[in-house]
C-alpha positions as CSV (number, residue, x, y, z in Angstrom):
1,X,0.0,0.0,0.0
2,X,1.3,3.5,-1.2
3,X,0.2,6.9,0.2
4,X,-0.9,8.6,-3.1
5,X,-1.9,12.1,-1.4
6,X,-2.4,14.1,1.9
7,X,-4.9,16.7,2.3
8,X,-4.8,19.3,4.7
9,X,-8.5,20.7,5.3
10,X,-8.7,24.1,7.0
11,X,-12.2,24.2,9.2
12,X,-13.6,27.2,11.6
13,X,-15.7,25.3,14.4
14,X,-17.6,27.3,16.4
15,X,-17.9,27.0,20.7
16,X,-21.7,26.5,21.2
17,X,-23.9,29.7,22.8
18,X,-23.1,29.9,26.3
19,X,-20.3,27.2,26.5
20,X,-17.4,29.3,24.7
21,X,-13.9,28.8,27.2
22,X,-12.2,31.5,29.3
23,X,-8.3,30.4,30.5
24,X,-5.4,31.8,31.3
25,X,-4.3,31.7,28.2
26,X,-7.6,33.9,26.8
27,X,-10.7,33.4,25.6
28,X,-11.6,30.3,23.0
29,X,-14.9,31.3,21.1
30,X,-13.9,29.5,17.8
31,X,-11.4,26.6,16.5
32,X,-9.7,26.9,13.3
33,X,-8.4,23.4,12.8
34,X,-6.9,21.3,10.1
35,X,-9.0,18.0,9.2
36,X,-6.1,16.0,7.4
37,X,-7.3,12.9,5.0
38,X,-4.4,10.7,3.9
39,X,-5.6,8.4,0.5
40,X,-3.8,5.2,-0.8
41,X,-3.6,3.6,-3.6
42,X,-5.9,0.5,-1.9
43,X,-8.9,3.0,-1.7
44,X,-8.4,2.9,2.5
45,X,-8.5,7.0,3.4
46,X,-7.2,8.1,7.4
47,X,-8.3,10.6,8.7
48,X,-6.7,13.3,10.9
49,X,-7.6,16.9,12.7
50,X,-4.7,19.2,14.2
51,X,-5.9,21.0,17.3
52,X,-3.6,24.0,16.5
53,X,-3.7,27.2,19.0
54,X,-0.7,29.8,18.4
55,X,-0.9,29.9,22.0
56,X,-0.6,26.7,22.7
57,X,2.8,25.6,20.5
58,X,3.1,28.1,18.0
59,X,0.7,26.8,15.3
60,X,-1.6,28.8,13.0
61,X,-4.1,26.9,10.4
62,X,-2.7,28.2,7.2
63,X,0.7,27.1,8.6
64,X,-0.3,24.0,9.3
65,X,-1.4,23.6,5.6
66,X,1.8,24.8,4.5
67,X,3.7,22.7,6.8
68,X,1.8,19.3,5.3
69,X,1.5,20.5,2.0
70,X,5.3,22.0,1.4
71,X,7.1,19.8,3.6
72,X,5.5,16.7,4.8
73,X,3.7,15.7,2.0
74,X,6.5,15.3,-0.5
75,X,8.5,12.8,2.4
76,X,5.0,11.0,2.8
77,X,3.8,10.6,-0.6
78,X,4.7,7.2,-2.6
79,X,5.7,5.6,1.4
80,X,3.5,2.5,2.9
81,X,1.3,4.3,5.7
82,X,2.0,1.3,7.6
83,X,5.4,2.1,8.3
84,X,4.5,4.5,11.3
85,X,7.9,4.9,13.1
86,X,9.6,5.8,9.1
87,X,6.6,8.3,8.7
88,X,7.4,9.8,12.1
89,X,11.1,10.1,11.6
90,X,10.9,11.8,8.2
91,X,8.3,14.1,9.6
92,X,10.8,15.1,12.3
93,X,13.4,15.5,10.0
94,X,12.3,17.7,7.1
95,X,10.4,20.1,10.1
96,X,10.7,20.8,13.7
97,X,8.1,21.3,16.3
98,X,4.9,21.7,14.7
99,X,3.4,18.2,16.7
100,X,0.1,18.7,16.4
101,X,0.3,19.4,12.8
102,X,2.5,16.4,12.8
103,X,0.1,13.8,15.3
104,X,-2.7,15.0,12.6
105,X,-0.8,13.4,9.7
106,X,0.6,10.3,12.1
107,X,-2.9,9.4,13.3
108,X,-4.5,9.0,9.9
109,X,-2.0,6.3,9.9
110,X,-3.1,4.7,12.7
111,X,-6.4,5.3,11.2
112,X,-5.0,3.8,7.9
113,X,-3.0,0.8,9.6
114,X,-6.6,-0.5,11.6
115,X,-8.5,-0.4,8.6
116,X,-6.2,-2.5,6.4
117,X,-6.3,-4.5,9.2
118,X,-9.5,-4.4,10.3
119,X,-9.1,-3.9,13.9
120,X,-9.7,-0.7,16.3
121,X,-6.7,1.5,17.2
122,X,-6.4,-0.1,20.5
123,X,-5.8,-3.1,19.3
124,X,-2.4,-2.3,17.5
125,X,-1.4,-0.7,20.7
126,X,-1.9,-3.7,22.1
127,X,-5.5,-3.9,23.3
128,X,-8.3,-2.4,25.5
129,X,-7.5,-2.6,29.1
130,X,-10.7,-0.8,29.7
131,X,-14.1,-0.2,28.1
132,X,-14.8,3.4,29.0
133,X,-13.1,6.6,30.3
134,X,-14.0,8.7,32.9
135,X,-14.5,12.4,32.1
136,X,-14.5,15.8,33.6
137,X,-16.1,18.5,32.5
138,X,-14.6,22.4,32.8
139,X,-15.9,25.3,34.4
140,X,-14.2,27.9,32.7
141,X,-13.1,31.0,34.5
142,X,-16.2,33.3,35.0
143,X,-17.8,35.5,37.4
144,X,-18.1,33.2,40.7
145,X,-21.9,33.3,39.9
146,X,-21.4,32.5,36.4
147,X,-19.2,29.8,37.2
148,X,-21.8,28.3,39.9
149,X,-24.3,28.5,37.2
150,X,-21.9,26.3,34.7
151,X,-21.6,23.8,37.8
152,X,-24.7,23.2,38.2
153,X,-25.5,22.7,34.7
154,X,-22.6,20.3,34.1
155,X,-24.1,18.3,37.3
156,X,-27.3,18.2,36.1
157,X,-25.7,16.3,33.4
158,X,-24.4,13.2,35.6
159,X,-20.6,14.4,35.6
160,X,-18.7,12.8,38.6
161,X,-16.2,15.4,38.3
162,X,-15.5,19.0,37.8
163,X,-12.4,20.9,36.8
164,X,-12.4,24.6,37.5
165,X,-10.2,27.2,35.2
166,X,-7.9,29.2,37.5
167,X,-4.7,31.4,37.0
168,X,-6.6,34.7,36.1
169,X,-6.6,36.8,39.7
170,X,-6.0,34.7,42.9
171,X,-8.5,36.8,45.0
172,X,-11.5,35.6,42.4
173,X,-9.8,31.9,41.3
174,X,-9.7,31.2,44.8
175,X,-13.6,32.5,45.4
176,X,-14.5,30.4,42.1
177,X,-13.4,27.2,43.2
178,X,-15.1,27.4,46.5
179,X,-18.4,28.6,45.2
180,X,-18.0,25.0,42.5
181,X,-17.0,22.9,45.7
182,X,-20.1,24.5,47.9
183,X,-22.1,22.7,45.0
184,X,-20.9,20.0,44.2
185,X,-21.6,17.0,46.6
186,X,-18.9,16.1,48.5
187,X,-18.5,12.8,46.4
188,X,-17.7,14.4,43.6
189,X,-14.2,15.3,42.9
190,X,-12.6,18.8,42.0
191,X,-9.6,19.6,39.9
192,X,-8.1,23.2,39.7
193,X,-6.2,24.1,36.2
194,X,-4.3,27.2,36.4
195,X,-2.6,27.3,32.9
196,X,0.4,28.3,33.7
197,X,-1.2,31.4,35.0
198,X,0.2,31.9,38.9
199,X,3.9,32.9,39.7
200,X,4.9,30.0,42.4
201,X,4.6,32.4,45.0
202,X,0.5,33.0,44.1
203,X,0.4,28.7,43.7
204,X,1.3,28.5,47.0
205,X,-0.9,31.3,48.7
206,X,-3.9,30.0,46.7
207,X,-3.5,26.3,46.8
208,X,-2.9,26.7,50.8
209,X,-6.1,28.8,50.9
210,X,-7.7,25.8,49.0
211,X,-6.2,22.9,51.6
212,X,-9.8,22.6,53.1
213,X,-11.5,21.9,49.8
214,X,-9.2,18.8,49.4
215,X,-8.3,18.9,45.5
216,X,-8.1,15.9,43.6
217,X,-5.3,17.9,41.6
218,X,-4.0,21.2,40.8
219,X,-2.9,21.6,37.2
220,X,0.1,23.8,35.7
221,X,-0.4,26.0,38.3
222,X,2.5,27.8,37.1
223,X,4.4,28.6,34.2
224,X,6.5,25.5,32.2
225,X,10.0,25.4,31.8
226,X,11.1,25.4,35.3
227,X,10.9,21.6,36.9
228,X,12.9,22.9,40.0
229,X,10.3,25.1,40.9
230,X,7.5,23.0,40.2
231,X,8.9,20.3,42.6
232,X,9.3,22.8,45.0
233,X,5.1,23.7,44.5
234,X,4.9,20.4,44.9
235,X,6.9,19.8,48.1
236,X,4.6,22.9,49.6
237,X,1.0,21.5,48.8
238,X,-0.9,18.6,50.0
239,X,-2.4,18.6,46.2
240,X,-1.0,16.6,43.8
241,X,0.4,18.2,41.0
242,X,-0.3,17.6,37.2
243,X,2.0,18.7,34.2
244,X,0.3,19.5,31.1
245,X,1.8,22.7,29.6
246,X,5.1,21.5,31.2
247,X,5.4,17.6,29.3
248,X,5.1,18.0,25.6
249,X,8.0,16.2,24.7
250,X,9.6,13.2,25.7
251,X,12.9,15.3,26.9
252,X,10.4,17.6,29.1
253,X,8.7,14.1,30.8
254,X,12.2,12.6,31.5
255,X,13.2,16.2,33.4
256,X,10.2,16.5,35.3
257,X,10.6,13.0,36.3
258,X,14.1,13.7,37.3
259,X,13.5,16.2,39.6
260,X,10.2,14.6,40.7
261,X,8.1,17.7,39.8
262,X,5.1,16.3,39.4
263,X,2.2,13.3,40.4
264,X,0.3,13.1,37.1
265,X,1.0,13.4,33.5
266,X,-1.9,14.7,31.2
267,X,-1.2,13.4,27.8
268,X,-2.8,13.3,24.5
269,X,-1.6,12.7,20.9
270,X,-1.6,16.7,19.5
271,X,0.8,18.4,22.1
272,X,3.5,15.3,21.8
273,X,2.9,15.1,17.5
274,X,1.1,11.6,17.4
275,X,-0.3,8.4,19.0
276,X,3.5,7.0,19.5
277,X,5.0,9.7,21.0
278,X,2.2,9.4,23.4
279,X,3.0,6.3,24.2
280,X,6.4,6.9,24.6
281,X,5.7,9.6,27.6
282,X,3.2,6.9,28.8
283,X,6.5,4.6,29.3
284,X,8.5,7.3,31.0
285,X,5.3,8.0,33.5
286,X,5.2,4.3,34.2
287,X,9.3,3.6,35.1
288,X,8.9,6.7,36.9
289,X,5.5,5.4,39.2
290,X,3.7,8.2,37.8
291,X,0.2,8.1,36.7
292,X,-1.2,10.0,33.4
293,X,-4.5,11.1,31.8
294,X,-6.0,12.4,29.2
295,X,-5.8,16.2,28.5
296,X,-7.5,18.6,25.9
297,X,-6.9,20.9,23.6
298,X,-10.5,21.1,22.8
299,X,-10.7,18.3,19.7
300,X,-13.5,17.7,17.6
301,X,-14.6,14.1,16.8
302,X,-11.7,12.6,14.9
303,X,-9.0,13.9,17.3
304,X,-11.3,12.8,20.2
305,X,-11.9,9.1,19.0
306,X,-7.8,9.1,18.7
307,X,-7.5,10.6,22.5
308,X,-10.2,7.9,23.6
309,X,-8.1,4.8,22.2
310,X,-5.1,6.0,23.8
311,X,-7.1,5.8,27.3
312,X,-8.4,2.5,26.3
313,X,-4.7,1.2,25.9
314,X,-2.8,1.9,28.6
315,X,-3.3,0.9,32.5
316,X,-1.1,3.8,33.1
317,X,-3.8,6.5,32.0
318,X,-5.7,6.0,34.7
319,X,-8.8,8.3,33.9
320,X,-10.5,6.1,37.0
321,X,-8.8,8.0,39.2
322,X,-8.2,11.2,37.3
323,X,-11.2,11.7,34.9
324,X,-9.8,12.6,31.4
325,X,-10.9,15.5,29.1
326,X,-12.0,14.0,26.2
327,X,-14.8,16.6,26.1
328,X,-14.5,18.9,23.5
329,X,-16.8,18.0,21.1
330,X,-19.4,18.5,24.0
331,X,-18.0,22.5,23.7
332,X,-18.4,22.6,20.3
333,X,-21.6,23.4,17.7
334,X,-20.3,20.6,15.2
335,X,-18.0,17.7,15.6
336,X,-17.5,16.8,11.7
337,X,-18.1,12.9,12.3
338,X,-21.3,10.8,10.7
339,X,-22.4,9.4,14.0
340,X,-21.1,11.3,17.1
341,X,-19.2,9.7,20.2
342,X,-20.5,9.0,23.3
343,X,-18.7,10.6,25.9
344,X,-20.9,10.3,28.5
345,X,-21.1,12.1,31.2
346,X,-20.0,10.5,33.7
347,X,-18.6,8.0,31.1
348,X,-17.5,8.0,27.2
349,X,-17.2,5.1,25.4
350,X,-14.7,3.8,23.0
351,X,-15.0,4.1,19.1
352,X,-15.2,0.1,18.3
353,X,-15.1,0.2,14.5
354,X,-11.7,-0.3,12.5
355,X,-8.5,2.5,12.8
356,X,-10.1,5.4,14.8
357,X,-13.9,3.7,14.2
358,X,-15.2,7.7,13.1
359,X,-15.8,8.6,9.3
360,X,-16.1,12.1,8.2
361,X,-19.4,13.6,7.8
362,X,-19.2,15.5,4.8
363,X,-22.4,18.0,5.2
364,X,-20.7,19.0,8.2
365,X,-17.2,19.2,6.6
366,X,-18.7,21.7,3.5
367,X,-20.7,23.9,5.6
368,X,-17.2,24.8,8.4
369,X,-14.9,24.5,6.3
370,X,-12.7,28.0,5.0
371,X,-11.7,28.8,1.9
């Protein structure tokens, strides 16, 4: 089997009425992706999306296009699709960085790979060591009454936990979480997720404030790039601490490790550029006694169906414990598959059919996508 051709797809999703996300990093009201279909000469398309946020690793959608069309295409092209770790090294040679431009390209593989061979994704990674994943749902950061109000509607929904966007003012972060904890039963876990937005000096004054409200984790509470002084957050709070910003590559999970800077690794195929990678970071986690799950970028279908395989493959993402985010298609007013995932809450369920077990829904794809 030959790759014949790779498609980059620009597409502008927009954040349903009401639901539209407020982080430290800004405010998300629309996603301008890249849906990515790779065909062969056997008929068998993959399919792909890149999550890309400039904030996020540096990726725009019309460079992503270029970057597939001008570099990684001509490498690809002609190549069995099969041959995942060749496809991944060529990648990484003809361009740096770019990895969720790059895990778009690498999990139409996969997709490519479990069609040809007519099993699920899971499967080549060795099998389902559970049948559904545990999710979370966000609170972004509002108003405390706004952010009560989002609460509550996410509880009426049967979540069994609730993560609450942080990192904006201590004074009113603080006051958010504790107006979502006065709500939420006492059964029902709460996660903090700062992105990156405290210095370690406000992490430690707010997560001490928090101690009563017993946080099932506090995430990137502050900036990455310094493991030393997130081991030293972590030393200070009973919390555990969760990289997310901080572990893209494999180099940044070994140096965490190293200086034992964090509890929990949150992990998904766009921020490491594929499926492998993933599970490459997976490994360190696991020699290291650390524990993983799944984070977000805010995906739509296909790049949530390749999250949820990854959860299903690996005792080490324990999403049981620490409820994953494979959510954003919840967030979102389209998801650009034919029959839409069931994530739940509490629970989402995985994809079954061959490679990523989603097909494109091509209404969806004419009426979102740009240009």
């Amino acid at each position: 089997m030959k790759i014949t051709r790779i498609e980059p797809i620009p597409v502008c999703v927009p954040l349903k009425k009401g639901l539209t996300a407020k982080t430290a990093h800004g405010e998300h009201v629309t996603s301008p992706y890249v849906i990515v279909r790779v065909h062969t000469d056997q008929g068998l398309v993959g399919l792909g999306e890149a999550t890309i946020s400039g904030l996020w690793s540096g990726e725009t959608q019309a460079g992503a296009v270029a970057a597939i069309t001008e570099y990684i295409a001509p490498v690809l092209v002609g190549k069995d699709p099969r041959d995942i770790t060749a496809a991944r090294r060529a990648m990484d040679f003809i361009i740096k960085l770019n990895p969720f431009t790059k895990a778009a390209v690498e999990m139409a593989l996969w997709d490519i790979a479990g069609k040809a061979a007519g099993v699920p994704v899971y499967q080549l990674l060795g099998g389902k060591v559970r049948d559904r994943v545990r999710i979370k749902l966000v609170v972004w950061a509002r108003d405390v009454p706004g952010s009560r109000a989002m609460a509550e509607q996410h509880l009426k929904l049967g979540v069994s936990c609730v993560k609450v966007k942080v990192g904006l003012d201590p004074e009113t972060d603080v006051a958010r979480v504790r107006a979502v904890r006065e709500i939420t039963p006492r059964h029902i876990p709460v996660t903090i997720d700062a992105n990156c937005g405290w210095t370690i000096q406000q992490a430690k004054h707010c997560l001490r404030q928090l101690a009563d409200v017993n946080l099932l984790l506090a995430e990137q509470p502050i900036p990455a790039g310094d493991p030393a002084a997130l081991a030293e957050l972590r030393r200070d709070t009973p919390a555990p601490i969760m990289a997310d910003e901080s572990v893209f590559t494999l180099q940044d999970a070994w140096l965490l490790t190293t200086h034992r800077a964090a509890d929990i690794f949150s992990v998904y195929p766009g921020k490491h550029g594929g499926i492998a990678a993933t599970a490459e970071i997976v490994a360190v986690a696991k020699a290291a006694g650390l524990r993983c799950t799944i984070g977000s970028n805010l995906e739509l279908g296909i790049g949530t169906a390749a999250m949820l395989h990854v959860a299903a493959a690996f005792p080490e993402v324990d999403t049981e414990t620490f409820p994953a985010d494979t959510i954003g298609p919840f967030y979102h007013e389209a998801d650009l598959i034919t029959r839409p995932l069931d994530l739940g809450p509490p629970y989402a369920q995985i994809p079954d059919g061959p490679g990523l077990g989603v097909e494109l829904d091509e209404g969806q794809l004419k009426r979102w996508r740009v240009g």
